[in-house]
N, C-alpha and C positions, 0 to 999 in steps of 0.2 A: 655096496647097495646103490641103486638109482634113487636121483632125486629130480623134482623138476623146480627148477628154478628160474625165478622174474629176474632179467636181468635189464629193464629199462627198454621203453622205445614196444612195448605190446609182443615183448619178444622172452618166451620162454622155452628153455632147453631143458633136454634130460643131460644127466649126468653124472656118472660114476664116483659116488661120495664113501671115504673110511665109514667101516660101520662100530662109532665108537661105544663099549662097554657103560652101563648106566654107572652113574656115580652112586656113594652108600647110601646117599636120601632120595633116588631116581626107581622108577621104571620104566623098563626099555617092551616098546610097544611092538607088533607086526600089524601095521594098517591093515585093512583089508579097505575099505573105502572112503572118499573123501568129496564131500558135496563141494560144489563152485558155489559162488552167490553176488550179490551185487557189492557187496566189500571185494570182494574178489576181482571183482570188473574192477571198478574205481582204481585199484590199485596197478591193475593189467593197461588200464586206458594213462598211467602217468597220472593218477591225478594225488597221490601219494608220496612221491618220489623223496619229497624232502624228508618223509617219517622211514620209512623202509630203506635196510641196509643191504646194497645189494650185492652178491647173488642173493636173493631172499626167495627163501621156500617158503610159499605159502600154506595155503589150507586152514580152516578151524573147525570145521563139521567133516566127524569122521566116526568112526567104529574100525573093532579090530579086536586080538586078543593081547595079553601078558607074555612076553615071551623071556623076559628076566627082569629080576630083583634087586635092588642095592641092598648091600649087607646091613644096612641098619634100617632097612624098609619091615614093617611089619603088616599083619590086615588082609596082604596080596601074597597072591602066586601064579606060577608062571599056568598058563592057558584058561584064564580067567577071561572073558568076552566083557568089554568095556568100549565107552566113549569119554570125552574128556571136555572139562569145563575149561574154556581156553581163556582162562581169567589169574593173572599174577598182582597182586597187591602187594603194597606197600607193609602196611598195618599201621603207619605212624602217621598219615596224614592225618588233617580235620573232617575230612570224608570218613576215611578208615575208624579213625574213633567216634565218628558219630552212628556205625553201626552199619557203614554204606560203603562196605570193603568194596565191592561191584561194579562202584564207581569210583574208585578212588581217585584222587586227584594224579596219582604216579601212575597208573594202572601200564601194565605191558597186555598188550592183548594177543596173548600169543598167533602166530601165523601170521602176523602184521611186525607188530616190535620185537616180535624175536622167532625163530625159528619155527612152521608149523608143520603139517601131517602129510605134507604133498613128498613122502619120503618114505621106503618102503620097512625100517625101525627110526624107529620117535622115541629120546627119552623125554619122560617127562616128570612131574611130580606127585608122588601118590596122593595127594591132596585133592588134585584136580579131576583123578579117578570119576567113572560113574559106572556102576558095575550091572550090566542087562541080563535080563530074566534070558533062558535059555531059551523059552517058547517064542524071541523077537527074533528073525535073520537080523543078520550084519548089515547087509543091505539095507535094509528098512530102518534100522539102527542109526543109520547115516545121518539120519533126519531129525537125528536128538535134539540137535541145538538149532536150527530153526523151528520146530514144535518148542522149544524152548524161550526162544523169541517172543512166538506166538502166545505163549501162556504169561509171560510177562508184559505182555501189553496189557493183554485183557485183562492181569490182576489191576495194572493198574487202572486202568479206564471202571476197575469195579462194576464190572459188570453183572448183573445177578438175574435172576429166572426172571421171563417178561419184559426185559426192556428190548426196547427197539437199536437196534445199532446201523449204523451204516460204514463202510469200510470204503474208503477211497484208494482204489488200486488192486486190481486183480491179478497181481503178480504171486510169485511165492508165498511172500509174507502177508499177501493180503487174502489169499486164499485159506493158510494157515488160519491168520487171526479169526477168519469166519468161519471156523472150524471148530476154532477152540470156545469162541463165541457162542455159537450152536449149542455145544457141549454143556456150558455152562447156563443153558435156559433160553435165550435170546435167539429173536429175532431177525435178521441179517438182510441187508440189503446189499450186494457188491457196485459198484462203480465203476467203470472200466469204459477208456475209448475205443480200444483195439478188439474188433470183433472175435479174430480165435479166443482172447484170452476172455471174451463173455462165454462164448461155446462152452469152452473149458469149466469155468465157473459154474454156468445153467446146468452143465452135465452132472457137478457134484452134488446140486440138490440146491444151489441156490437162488433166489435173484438179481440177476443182472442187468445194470441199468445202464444204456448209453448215456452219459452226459452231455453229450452232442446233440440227444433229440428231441429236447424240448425243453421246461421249463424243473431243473432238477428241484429246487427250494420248492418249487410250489405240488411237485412231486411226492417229496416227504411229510410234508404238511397236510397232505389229501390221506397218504399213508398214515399217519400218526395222528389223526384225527382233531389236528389242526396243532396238535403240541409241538414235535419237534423230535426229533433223533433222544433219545438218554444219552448216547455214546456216539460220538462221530471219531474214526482212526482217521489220519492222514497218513497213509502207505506211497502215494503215488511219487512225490518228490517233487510235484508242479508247482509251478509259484500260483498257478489260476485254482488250486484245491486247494488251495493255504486260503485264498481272500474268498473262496463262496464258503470254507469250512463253519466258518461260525452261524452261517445262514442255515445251518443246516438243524441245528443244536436247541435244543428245550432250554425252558428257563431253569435255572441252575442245575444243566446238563454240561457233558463232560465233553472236553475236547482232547485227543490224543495225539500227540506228533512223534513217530513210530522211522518217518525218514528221515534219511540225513540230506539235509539240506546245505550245499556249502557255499549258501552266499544267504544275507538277509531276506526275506519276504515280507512285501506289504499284509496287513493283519487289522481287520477290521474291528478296531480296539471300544468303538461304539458299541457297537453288538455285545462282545465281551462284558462292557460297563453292563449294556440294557438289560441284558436275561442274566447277569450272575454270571457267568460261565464261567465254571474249573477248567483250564488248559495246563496239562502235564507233557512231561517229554519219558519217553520209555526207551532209554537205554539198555543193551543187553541183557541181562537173566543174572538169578541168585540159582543157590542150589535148588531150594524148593520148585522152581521151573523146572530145572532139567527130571527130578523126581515124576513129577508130575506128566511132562513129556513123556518119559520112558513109559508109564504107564498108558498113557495116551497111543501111544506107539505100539506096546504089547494088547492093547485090547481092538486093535485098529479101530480106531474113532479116526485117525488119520488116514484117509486114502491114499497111504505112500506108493501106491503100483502105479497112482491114474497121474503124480507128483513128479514122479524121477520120469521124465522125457527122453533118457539120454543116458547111455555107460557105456564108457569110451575109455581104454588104456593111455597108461600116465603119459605116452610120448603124443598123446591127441589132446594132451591140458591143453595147449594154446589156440587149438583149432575150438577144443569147446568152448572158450571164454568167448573167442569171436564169435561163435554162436548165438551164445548166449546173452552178447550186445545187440544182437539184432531183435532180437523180443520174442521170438520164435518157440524157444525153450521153457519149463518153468524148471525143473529141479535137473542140472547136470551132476552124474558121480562120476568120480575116476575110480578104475578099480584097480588094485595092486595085486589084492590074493590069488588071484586063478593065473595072474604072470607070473609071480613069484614064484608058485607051486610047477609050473610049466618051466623057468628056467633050470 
């Protein structure tokens, strides 16, 4: 079978991998698709290197069907159309027992600490199974686990019908979160510097705010009729949305840090004290997101057509990631199925 593999330096290959037999507690998957993202980038750009063992196959946003069983697997079978929660716990940490397997403190996050889906059969663990209504494509499918993302922000942020939200970052997941946001009753204002990705944003029904053009705080204040945001996400990853983020925020309104950040930010911890502010960090998804996704996905409340930018065969991974560094793109797929069925 082809797989495509990081092997350090923004440089990944295909390459002709055994296609090994699922073990008796495995299922052996036939990808059909697998979204890129900015864990993906991160990882493509070196900035990884020391967690990822490499060759390392990546991918963690995928679809695809069942195409074998481990003998003591029960639940499944083979040509079943599923996506996969790329989430391995422990069960024995302090995380784990306190009900927070998701985050566990051991966590493997599959496609990063151990093997993912950029490979045309995935074993993987029927656990992590998520099995799609027939009426979703696979395509659209793909989308599971950033819609999934996206629903686990906004639970946390507790979003509910009527609040005002503002989303820092009109990227994927920021267009997402104002999605699922919407969905959930709210409000939505996107942020964004980069004028396509306002385009993008205005075209889906939202609005789009330069931050560049004027006075944003005093902006949201005119908007919210002088209270303040309920919900402010920080999607964008900038140090300068971390320190206006609390300006932005009602008194005991909610702050959410949604990126990865991988150096400290100044944090305007006055503001914090003055209005109360609840600030959370939203780490990946539980099952109930991905649930929730799928459905989200099956009723299209996600404009997954206006989303995926880009589907491009597994020997152009690398060419999409560099795409995809440039800002250009919002959702890149690889596709395996229609190669696979063509070899």
């Amino acid at each position: 079978m082809r797989a495509a593999t990081y092997r350090g330096d923004r440089n990944i290959s295909v390459q002709s991998l055994p296609v090994a037999d699922p073990a008796p507690d495995q299922v052996q998957l036939s990808v059909a698709y697998v979204g890129l993202c900015g864990t993906d980038l991160h990882v493509f750009h070196g900035d990884m290197d020391r967690r990822v063992s490499m060759p390392a196959v990546l991918g963690h946003e995928m679809s695809g069907t069942i195409s074998a069983v481990g003998a003591s697997v029960t639940g499944w079978a083979p040509g079943e159309r599923v996506s996969v929660i790329p989430l391995v716990w422990d069960g024995t940490c302090p995380a784990c027992r306190a009900g927070h397997q998701h985050i566990c403190q051991n966590l493997d996050f599959v496609g990063i600490d151990s093997p993912g889906a950029l490979q045309e059969r995935w074993n993987v663990r029927p656990d992590t199974l998520v099995r799609l209504p027939d009426t979703l494509s696979l395509r659209h499918a793909a989308l599971t686990e950033p819609v999934a993302v996206a629903v686990h922000d906004v639970r946390r942020g507790e979003v509910a019908a009527g609040d005002r939200v503002v989303v820092l970052g009109g990227g994927p997941i920021g267009v997402l979160i104002a999605t699922v946001a919407a969905e959930f009753g709210a409000e939505v204002v996107v942020v964004e510097p980069d004028a396509h990705r306002r385009a993008v944003v205005a075209s889906l029904g939202f609005r789009a705010i330069d931050p560049g053009a004027g006075d944003l705080s005093g902006w949201v204040d005119s908007w919210s009729g002088g209270a303040g945001a309920d919900v402010v996400f920080e999607v964008s990853g900038a140090a300068s949305a971390v320190l206006s983020a609390t300006d932005l925020v009602k008194v005991r309104g909610r702050l959410v840090v949604v990126a990865i950040h991988g150096q400290p930010r100044p944090v305007d911890l006055h503001r914090i004290f003055w209005r109360e502010l609840t600030v959370v960090g939203a780490r990946v998804y539980q099952r109930a997101d991905f649930d929730t996704a799928v459905e989200l996905l099956a009723r299209q409340v996600v404009p997954a057509d206006r989303l995926i930018t880009r589907t491009v065969p597994l020997e152009e991974t690398g060419a999409a990631l560099t795409a995809l560094g440039h800002g250009a793109e919002l959702k890149v797929l690889v596709e395996l199925e229609r190669q696979r069925e063509a070899a």
